[in-house]
Every structure is written in C-alpha cells, then in structure tokens.
N, C-alpha and C positions, 0 to 999 in steps of 0.2 A: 571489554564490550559487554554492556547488558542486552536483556530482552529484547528492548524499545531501538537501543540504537542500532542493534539488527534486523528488526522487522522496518525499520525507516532505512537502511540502505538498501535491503529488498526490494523495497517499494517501486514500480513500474508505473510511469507515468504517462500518458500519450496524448493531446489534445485534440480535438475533432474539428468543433464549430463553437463557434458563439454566437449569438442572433436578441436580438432586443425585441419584445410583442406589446401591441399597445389591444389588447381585450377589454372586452365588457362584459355587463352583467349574464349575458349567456354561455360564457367560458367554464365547460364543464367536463366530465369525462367519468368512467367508471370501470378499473377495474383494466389498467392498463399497468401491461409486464414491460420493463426498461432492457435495454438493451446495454444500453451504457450507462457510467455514472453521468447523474446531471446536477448540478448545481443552479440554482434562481436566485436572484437578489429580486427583492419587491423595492420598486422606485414609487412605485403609486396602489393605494389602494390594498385592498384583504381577500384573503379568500380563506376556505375551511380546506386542508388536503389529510388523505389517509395513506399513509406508508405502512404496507403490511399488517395493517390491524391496530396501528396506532393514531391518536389525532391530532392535529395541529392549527393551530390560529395561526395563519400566515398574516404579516403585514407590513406597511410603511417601514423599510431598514432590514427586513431580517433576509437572513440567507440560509437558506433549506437547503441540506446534501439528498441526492435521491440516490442510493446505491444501485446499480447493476442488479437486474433480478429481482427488482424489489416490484410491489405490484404496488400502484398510485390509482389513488381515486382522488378528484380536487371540482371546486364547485364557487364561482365570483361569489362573494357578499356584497363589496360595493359595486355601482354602476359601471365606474370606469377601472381597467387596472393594466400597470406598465410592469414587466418586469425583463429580464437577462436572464437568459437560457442559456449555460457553459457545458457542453455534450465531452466527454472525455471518459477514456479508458485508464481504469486501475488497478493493482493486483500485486499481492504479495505472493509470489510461486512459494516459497516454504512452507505456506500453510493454503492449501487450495481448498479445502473446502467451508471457508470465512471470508466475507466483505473485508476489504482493508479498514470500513469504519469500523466493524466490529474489534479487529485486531488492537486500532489503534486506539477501541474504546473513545470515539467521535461523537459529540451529539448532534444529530443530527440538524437542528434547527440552534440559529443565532442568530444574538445583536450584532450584525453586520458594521455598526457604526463602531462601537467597539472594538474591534479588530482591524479596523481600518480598511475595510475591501473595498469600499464606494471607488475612490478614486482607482484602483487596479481595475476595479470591471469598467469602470468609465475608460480607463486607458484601452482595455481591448478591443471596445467598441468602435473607441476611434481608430483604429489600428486595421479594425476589420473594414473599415470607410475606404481607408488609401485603397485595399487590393495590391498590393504591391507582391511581388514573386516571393521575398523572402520573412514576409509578417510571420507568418507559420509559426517561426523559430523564435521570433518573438511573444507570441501569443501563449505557446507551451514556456517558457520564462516566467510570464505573468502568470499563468494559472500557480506554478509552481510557487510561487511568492504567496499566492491566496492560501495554498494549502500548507504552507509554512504556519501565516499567520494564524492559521486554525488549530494548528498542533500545536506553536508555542503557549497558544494561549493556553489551552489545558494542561499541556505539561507544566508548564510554568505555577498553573493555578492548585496542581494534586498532583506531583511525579508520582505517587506513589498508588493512583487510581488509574497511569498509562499501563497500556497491554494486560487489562487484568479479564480478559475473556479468557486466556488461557489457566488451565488450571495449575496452582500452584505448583505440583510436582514436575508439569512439564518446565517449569524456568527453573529448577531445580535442574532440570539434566540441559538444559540450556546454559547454564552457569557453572558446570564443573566443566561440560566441553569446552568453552571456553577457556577454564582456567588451565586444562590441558591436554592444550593443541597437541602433544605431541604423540596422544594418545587414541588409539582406535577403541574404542570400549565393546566388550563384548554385552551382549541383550540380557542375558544373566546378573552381569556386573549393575548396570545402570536400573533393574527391576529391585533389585537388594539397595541401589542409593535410596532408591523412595519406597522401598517397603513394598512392593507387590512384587506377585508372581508374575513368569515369563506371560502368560496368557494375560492377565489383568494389563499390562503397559499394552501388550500391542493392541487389546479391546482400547485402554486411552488413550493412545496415538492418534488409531482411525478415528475415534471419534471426534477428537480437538485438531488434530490438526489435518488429515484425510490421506496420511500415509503411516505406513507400521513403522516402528520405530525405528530400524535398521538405515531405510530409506532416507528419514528424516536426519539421520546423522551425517548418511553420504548429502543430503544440502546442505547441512551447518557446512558441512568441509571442503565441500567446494565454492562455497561463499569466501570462507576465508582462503583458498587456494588463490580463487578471483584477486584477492586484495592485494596478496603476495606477488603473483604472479604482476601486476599492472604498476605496483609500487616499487618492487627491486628487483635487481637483476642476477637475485639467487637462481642456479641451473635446476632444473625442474625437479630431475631427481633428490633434489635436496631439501628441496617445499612438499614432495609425495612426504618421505619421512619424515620429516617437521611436523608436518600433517599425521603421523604414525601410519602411513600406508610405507611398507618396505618395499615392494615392487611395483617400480614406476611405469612399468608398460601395465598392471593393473591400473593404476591412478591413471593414466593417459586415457585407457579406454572408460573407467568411473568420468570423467573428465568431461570425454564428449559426449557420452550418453545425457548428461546432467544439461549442456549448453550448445552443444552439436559444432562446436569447435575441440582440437586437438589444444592442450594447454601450450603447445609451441602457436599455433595461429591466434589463440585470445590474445598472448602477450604480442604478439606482432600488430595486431590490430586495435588493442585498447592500452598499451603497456609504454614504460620509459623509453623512446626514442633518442633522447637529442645526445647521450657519452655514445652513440654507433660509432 
C-alpha cells in the first residue's frame, strides 16, 4: 500500500444537501467562512469567486470544490446564473490538520464536462425531486462517484504529483511502515531513516500532519489493524503482534482510544460474518 492509497481509504465521506439556485446579476457575498465542504457546477452563466486569497473565473461547465474553512468571497458577472450547490462533509483523521483537497493535492476548479459530472449532478437533483425516505443513501453514492471521477482524473493524469503536500520524508516513514507491519519502530529509529534528530521529526510531524510522530504511527496501525480485523478471521491477539504490538490488552486499549470500539466490537460490527 502506498501513500495515496492510504490517505483514500482514510477518506470520510458524509453527504448533507444538494439544492440547485437560479441567481442574478446581484448574487454576491464577501468574506464568508464554510462550514462544510461544498461543491457548484455552473449550468448557466459566470461569476468572479476568491478561495482564500486565490481567483477564479467561474463559468458555463466548470465545477468549483470549496473546502471546509476555506473563506469565499463571489460576485455574478453575467445577468442571469444557474448553478448546484453539493454541501457535504470530508476528512482524512490521519492527518488533521490538512483539507483532504490539500492531501489529495485537488485543484480546485474544473472542466466539469470533462470528467463527466453533468449527468451525476443531474441525477441528484432528480433524486432530490422524489423525497423519497431512502434517496440519502443514494445521494452519498453519487457524490462518491463525482469525487472518484475527480481523483482518477489527476491520478491517472500525474500519479506521481498525487499526495505531494506531504513532505517527502514523511512517505518515507509511510513506506517502510508499511513494508513492515510487523514492526513497532522506535522515534529514534525512524529519526535516523530520514536523517534528523529525535526533536527535528516530531517539529515535522506537528507541522505536516498535526500529530508527533508516535501518535501517527499508532494511526498507520490501526488502520491496518481496521483491515485485518474486517478482512479475516485471525484471533486478535495475533494481528496485535503482526502489528508488532506484543501485548494485546495494550493494543485493545490503543484500539479503542484510536475508534472508541474494543477490536472484538469493530470486527463484530464491520467484519466477516457469513463462516459464523
């Protein structure tokens, strides 16, 4: 598993609302903080908008990501303008103090036509028409499809310019955890893989990803704990050590402090059922 395809299982997705707005030339605003991530496809019409100190020509096709916390300023150019407003919640917990656009290195503004999303937002709109009890589940479906076709597209276009917000030393220690799970690394150890001192990594940690390094390795490890755990029906204590945790009543309590389930109630609740 590299980087990227860790920070995309990470990835927390949640759907709110979608709502379609037909505006005019007075549609404006200045200097407003989001709450959630929001998404707009423009059906009709331009407008000028500022994400955080950047600019953009919105227009006919394109689809603008707004991240979470981002602060928007937007102001009509033309007379009339249609667009789709997709309000949803996203988050990569392994690194909390980054956008997942940032993470996933997103741009934020596209040719919509391109990517093919017309027709998915078209579908939620109609979706959003029935009211029906169980569209919801449908609706979070579709966003996740949009935000597929967003990612394959730049993965596809520069694998090798996905997840590059991080600094290269951190996929360094991203990439030997990996290559061995079976190993608990001491902060020493993994300060010597990339050449700093015990002080200089946990200063790098906080700052890239918003926990000290220790931390971040009990998430790598119970992400893949998560995996093991939901995938096969190895006895707990045998995925702690597999994991290089030798005392599985420690890994039990790492466990639930990480998810706030016991790794016997994950696996009962998200884990292989049907050989019981």
């Amino acid at each position: 598993m590299n980087s990227l395809q860790l920070m995309i299982e990470a990835l927390e997705v949640r759907f709110l609302h979608v709502t379609q707005y037909g505006l005019d030339f007075r549609w404006q605003e200045k200097a407003r903080t989001l709450r959630h991530c929001v998404l707009w496809y423009v059906h009709k019409g331009s407008f000028h908008l500022d994400i955080d100190q950047s600019s953009y020509h919105c227009k006919e096709g394109h689809l603008v990501i707004l991240p979470a916390q981002s602060v928007i300023s937007f102001r009509a150019i033309s007379t009339e303008l249609q667009l789709t407003s997709i309000n949803f919640d996203a988050k990569i917990p392994l690194v909390s103090n980054r956008s997942w656009v940032q993470l996933l290195h997103v741009p934020l503004l596209h040719e919509g036509r391109e990517i093919a999303v017309e027709p998915l937002i078209q579908e939620m709109l109609q979706l959003e028409r029935e009211a029906l009890p169980l569209i919801h589940l449908l609706q979070q479906s579709t966003l996740l499809r949009i935000l597929y076709a967003l990612l394959h597209k730049y993965n596809s276009e520069d694998p090798s310019s996905s997840y590059s917000h991080l600094d290269n030393r951190i996929h360094t220690i991203i990439h030997f955890l990996h290559a061995h799970p079976q190993h608990m690394p001491e902060i020493k150890e993994l300060a010597e893989l990339v050449q700093l001192s015990d002080s200089h990594l946990r200063k790098l940690f906080i700052k890239q990803t918003g926990q000290a390094p220790l931390h971040f390795v009990h998430s790598i490890k119970i992400e893949q704990a998560k995996k093991l755990l939901t995938t096969s029906e190895k006895p707990i204590s045998q995925i702690a050590y597999e994991l290089g945790v030798e005392n599985p009543n420690y890994f039990s309590r790492l466990f639930k402090s990480k998810t706030g389930l016991t790794p016997l109630l994950y696996r009962q609740q998200f884990g292989l059922w049907l050989n019981e």
